[in-house]
Structure formats: structure tokens, C-alpha cells
Wavefront OBJ file of the C-alpha trace (Angstrom):
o trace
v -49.760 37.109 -64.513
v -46.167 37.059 -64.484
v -43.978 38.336 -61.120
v -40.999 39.749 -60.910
v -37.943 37.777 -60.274
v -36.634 39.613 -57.906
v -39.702 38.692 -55.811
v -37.830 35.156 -54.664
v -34.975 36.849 -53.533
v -37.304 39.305 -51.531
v -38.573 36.645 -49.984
v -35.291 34.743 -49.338
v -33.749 37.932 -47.329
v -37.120 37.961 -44.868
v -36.723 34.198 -44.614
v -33.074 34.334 -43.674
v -33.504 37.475 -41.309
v -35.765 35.061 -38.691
v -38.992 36.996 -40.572
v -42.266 34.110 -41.130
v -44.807 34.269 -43.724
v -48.452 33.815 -44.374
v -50.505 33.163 -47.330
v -48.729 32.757 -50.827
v -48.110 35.968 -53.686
v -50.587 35.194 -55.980
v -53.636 34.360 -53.608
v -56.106 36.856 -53.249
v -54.849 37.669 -49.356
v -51.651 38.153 -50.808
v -48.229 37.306 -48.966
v -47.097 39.042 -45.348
v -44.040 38.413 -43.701
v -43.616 39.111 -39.578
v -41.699 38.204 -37.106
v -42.731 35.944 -34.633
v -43.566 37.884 -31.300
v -44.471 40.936 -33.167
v -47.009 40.187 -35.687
v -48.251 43.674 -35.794
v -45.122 44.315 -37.033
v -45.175 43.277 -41.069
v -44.909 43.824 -45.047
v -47.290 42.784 -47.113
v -47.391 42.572 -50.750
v -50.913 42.190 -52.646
v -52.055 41.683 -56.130
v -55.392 43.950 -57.291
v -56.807 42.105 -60.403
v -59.678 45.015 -60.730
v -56.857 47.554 -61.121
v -53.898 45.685 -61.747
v -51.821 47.326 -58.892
v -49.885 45.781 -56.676
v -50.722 47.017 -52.747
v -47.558 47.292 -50.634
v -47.983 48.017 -46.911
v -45.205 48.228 -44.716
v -44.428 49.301 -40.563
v -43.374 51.957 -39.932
v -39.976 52.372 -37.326
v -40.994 53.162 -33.362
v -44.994 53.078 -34.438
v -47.813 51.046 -34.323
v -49.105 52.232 -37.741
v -48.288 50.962 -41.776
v -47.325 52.888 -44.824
v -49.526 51.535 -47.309
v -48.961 52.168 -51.278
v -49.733 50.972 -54.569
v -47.904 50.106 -57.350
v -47.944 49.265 -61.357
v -45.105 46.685 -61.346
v -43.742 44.187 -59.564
v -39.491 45.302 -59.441
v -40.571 49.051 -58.210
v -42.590 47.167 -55.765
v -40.079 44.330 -54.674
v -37.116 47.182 -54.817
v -39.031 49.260 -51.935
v -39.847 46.717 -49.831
v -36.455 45.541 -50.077
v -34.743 48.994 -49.473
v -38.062 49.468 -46.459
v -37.199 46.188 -44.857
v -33.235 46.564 -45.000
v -33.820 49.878 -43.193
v -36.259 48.282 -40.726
v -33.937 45.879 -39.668
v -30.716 48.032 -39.984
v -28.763 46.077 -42.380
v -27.259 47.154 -45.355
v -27.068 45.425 -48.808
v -26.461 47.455 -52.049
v -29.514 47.898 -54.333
v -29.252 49.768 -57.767
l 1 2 3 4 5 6 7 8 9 10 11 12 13 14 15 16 17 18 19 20 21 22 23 24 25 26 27 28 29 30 31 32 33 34 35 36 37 38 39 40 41 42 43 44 45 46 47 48 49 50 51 52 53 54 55 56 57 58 59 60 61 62 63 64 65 66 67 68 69 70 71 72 73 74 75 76 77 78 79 80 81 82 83 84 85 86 87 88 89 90 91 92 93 94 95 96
């Protein structure tokens, strides 16, 4: 299987906005990032072999729930999370 690029950088901007992470990409429990104090606050990103999707779930502002979503490739999937998590957090960075 072969990942996006833009994953790294995905997973530079959690690690440099205080944001931990679990488990690795391309194991089967796939990667989530938190922040420490509110683990029930996190985005996860998950590979499906059996459909070849990749499962996105992410929280969702002043709730205790997660948007979870599928999709086909990894940049539409990296792109979201990266526009989700930049809202989340209230910063801004430009993202074509």
C-alpha cells in the first residue's frame, strides 16, 4: 500500500499543536491523535484492507460524539482531517 505524502505533514501539525498519538498508520488499529487530558477528544485515521477505504473519525466542537467517514484515498482523507483539526483548534493555515 502506498500513503499519501501529505500524511507526515498531518501528523507533524498534531505533533507540534501539544496533540499525542497511539498506534502507527498502517497497523490494523490504525493511528489516533488526542490530547493529553482529553482523550475522548481525537482523530483517527484507519486503513480497511476488505474494502480498501480509509475510515476517518473525528470530534466534533462542544460534544461528546465523532463524525465518522470513509474514504477512497489517502490526500481527500489527510486534506479533511487537516482542514477538521485546524478548525478544532482554531488556527488557520491555507490548504488548496
Amino acid at each position: 500500500m502506498v500513503f499519501y505524502i501529505g500524511v507526515n505533514e498531518l501528523l507533524k501539525l498534531f505533533n507540534e499543536n501539544g496533540w499525542m498519538s497511539t498506534g502507527v498508520i498502517d497497523s490494523k488499529e490504525g493511528l489516533t491523535y488526542f490530547k493529553k487530558g482529553h482523550e475522548t477528544e481525537y482523530f483517527q485515521l484507519k486503513y480497511d484492507d476488505l474494502d480498501e477505504s480509509i475510515f476517518v473519525s473525528v470530534p466534533l466542537k462542544n460534544s461528546v460524539n465523532q463524525y465518522a467517514l470513509y474514504f477512497k484515498d489517502f490526500e481527500k482523507a489527510t486534506t479533511y482531517v487537516t482542514r477538521i483539526f485546524c478548525d478544532y483548534i482554531d488556527i488557520y493555515i491555507p490548504i488548496v
